[in-house]
DSSP file (Angstrom, degrees, kcal/mol; ACC not computed):
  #  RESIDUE AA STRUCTURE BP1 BP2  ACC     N-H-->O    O-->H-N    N-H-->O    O-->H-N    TCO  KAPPA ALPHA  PHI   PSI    X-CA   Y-CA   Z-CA
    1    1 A X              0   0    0      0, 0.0     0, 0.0     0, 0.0     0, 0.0   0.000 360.0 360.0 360.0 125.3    0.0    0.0    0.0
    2    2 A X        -     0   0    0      1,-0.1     2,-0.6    68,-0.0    70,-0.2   0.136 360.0-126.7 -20.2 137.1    1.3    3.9   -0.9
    3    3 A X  E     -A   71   0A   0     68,-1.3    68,-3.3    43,-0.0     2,-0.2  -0.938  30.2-148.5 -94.9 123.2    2.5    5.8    1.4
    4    4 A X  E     -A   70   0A   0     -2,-0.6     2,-0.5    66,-0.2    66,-0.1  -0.603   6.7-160.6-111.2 152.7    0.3    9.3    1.0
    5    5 A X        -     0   0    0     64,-1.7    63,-2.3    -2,-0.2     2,-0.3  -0.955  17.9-170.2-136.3 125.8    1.9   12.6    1.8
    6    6 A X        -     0   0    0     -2,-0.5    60,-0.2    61,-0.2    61,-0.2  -0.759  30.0 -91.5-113.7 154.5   -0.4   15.0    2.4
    7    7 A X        -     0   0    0     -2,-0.3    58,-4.4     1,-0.2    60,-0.1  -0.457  24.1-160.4 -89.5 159.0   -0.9   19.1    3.0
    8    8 A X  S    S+     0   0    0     56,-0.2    -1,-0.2    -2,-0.2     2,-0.2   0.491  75.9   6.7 -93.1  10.2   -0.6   19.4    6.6
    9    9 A X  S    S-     0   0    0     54,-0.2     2,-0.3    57,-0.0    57,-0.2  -0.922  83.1 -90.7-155.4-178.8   -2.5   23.0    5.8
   10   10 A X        +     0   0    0     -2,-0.2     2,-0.3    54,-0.1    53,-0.2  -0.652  69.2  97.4 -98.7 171.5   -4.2   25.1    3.0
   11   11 A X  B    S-C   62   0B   0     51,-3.2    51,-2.5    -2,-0.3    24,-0.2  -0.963  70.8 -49.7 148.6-171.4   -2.5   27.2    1.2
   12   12 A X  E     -D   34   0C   0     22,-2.0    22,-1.9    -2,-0.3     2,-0.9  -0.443  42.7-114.2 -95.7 173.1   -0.7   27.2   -2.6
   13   13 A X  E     +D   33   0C   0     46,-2.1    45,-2.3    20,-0.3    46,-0.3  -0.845  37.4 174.1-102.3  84.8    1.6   24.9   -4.2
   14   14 A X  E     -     0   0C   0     -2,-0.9     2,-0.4    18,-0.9    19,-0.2   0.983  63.8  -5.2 -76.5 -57.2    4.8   27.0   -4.5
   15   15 A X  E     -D   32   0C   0     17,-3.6    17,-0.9    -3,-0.2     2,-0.5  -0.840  49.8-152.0-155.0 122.8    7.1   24.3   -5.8
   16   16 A X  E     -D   31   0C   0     -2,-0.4    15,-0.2    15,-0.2    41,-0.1  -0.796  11.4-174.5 -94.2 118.1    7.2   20.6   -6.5
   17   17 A X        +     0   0    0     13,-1.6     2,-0.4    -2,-0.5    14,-0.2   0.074  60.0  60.0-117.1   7.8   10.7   19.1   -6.3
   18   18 A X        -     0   0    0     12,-0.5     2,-0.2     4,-0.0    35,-0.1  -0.956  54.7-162.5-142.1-179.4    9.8   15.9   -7.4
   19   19 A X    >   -     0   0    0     -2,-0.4     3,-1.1     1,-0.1    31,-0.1  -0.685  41.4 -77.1-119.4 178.1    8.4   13.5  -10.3
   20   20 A X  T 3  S+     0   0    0      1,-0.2    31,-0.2    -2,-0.2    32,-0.1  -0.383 118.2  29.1 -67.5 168.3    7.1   10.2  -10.7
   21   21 A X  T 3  S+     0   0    0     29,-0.7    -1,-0.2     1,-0.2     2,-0.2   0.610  86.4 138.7  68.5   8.3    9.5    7.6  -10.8
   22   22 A X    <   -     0   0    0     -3,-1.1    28,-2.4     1,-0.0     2,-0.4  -0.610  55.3-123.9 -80.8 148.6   12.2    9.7   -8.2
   23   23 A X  E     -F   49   0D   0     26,-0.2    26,-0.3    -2,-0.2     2,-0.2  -0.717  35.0-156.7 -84.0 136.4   14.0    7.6   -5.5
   24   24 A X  E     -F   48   0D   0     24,-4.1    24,-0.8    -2,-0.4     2,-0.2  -0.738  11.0-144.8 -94.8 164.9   13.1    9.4   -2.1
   25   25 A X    >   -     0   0    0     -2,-0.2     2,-1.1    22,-0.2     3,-0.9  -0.757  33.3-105.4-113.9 164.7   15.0    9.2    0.9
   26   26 A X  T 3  S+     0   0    0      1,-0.2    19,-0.2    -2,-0.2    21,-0.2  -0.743 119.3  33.8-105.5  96.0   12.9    9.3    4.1
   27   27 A X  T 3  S+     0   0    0     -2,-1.1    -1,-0.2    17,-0.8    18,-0.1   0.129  88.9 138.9 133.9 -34.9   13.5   13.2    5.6
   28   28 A X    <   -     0   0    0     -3,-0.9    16,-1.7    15,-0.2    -1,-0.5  -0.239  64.3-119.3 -72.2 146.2   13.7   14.5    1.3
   29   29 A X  E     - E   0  43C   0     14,-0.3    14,-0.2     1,-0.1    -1,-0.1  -0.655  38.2-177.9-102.5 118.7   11.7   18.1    1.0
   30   30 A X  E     -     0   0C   0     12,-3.4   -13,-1.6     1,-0.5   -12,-0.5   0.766  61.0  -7.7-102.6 -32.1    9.0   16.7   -1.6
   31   31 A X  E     -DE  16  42C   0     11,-0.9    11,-2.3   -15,-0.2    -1,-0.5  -0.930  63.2-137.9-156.2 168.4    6.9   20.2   -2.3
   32   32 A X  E     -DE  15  41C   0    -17,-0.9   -17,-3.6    -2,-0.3   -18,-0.9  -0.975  20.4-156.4-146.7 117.9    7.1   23.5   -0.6
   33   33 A X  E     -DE  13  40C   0      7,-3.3     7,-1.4    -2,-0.3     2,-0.5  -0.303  14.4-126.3 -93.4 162.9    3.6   25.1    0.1
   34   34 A X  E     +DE  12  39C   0    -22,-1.9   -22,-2.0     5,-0.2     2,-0.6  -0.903  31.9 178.6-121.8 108.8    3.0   29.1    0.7
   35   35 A X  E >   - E   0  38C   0      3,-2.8     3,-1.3    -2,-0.5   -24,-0.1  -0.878  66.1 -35.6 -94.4 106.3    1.2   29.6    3.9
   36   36 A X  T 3  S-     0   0    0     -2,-0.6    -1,-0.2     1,-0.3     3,-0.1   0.769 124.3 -41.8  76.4   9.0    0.5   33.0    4.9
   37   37 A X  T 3  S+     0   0    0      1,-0.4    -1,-0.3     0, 0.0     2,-0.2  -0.076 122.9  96.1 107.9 -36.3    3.8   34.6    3.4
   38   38 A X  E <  S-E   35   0C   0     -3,-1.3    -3,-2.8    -4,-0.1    -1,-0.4  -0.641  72.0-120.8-111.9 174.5    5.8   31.8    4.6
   39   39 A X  E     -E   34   0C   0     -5,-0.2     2,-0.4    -2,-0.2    -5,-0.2  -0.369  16.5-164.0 -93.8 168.2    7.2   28.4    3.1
   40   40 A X  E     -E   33   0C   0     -7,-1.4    -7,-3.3    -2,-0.1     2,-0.2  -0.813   9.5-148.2-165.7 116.3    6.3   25.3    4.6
   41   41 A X  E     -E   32   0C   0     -2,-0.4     2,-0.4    -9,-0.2    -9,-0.2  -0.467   6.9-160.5 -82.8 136.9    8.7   21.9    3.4
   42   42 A X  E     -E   31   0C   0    -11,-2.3   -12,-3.4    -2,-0.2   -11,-0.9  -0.985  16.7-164.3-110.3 143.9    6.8   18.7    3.4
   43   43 A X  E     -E   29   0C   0     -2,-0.4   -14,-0.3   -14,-0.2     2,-0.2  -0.398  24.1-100.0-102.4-174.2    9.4   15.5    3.5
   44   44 A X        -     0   0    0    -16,-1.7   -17,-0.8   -19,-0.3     3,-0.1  -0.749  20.6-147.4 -92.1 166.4    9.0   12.3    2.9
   45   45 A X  S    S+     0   0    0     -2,-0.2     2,-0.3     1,-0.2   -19,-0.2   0.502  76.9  15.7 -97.6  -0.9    8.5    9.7    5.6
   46   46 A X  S    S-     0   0    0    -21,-0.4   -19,-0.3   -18,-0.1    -1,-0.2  -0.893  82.0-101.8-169.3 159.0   10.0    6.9    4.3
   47   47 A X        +     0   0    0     -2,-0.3     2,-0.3   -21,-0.2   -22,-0.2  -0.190  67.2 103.1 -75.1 169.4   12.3    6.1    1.7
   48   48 A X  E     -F   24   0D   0    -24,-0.8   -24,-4.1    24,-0.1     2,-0.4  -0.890  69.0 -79.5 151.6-156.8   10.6    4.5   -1.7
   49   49 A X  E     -F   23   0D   0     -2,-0.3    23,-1.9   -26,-0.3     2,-0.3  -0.857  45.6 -96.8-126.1 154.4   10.0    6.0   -5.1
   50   50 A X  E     +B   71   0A   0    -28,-2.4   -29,-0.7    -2,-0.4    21,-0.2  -0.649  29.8 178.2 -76.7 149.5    7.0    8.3   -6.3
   51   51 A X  E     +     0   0A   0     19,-2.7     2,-0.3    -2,-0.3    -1,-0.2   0.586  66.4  10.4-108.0 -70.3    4.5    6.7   -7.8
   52   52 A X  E     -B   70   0A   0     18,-1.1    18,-2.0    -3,-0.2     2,-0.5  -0.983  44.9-154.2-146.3 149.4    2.5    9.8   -8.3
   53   53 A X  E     -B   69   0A   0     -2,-0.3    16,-0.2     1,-0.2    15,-0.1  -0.891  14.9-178.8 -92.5 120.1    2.3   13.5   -8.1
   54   54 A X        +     0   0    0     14,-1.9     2,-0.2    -2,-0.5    -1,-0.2   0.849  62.9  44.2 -90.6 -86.3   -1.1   14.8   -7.6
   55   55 A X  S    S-     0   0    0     13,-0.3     2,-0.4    12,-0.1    -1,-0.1  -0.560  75.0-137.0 -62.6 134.6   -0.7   18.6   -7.6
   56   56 A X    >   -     0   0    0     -2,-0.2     3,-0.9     1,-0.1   -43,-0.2  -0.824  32.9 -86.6-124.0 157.2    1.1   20.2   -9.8
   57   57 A X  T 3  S+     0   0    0     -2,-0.4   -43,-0.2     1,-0.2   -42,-0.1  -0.076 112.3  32.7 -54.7 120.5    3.5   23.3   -9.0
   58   58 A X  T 3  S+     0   0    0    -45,-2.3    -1,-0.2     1,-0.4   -44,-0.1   0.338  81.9 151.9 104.3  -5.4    1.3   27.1   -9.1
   59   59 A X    <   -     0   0    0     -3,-0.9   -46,-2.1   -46,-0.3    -1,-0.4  -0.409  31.2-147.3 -54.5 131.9   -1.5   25.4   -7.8
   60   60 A X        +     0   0    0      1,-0.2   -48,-0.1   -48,-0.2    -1,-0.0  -0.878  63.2   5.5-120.9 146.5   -4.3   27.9   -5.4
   61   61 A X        +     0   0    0     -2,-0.2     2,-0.4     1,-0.2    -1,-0.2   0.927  69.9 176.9  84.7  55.1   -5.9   27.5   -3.3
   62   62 A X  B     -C   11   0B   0    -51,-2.5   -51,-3.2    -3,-0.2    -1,-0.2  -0.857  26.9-125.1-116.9 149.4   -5.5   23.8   -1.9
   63   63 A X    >   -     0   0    0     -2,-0.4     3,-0.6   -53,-0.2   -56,-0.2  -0.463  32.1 -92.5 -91.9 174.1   -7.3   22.6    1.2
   64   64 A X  T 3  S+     0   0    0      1,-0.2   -56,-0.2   -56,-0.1   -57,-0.1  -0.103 111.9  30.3 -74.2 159.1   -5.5   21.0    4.4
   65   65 A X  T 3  S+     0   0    0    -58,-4.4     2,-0.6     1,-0.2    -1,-0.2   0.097  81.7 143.3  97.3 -39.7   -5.4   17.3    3.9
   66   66 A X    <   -     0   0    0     -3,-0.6    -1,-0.2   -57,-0.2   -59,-0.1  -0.258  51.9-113.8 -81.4 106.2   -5.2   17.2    0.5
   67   67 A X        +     0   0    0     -2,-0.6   -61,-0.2   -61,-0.2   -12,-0.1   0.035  39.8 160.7 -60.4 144.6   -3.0   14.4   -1.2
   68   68 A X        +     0   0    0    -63,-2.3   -14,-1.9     1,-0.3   -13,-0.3   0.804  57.6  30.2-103.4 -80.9    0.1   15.4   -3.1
   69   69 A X  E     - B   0  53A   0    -16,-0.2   -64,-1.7   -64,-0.2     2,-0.6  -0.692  49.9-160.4-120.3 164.3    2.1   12.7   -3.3
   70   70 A X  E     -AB   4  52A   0    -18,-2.0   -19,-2.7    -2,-0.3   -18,-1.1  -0.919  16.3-178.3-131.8 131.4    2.0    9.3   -3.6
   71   71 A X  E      AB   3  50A   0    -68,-3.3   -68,-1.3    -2,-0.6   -21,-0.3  -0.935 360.0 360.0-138.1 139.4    5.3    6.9   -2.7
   72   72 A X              0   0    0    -23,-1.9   -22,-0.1    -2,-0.4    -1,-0.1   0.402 360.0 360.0-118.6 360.0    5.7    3.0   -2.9
């Protein structure tokens, strides 16, 4: 089963640092959100590979919750 990464807030999609098919490491900055003025890193939790990317980078307006990535 996927490991889901999710935003841990709302806010925009400032920049997506990875693709499908990238090796992660468990700790690796996968997107960087804009909340309020400031950035906010989501990692990965675990090592594996993307599977899929869900939002793509310039994206508004995204709710808390909302899956991003997905890594197996």
């Amino acid at each position: 089963m996927p490991t889901e990464v999710r935003t841990q807030t709302a806010g925009n999609m400032w920049k997506v640092l990875v693709k499908s098919g990238d090796a992660v490491k468990a700790g690796d900055t996968l997107f960087i959100m804009e909340v309020m003025k400031m950035e906010v890193a989501h990692e990965a939790p675990s090592d594996g590979t993307v599977l899929a990317v869900h939002v793509a980078e310039g994206a508004e307006g995204l709710d808390a919750d909302q899956l991003v990535v997905e890594i197996g």
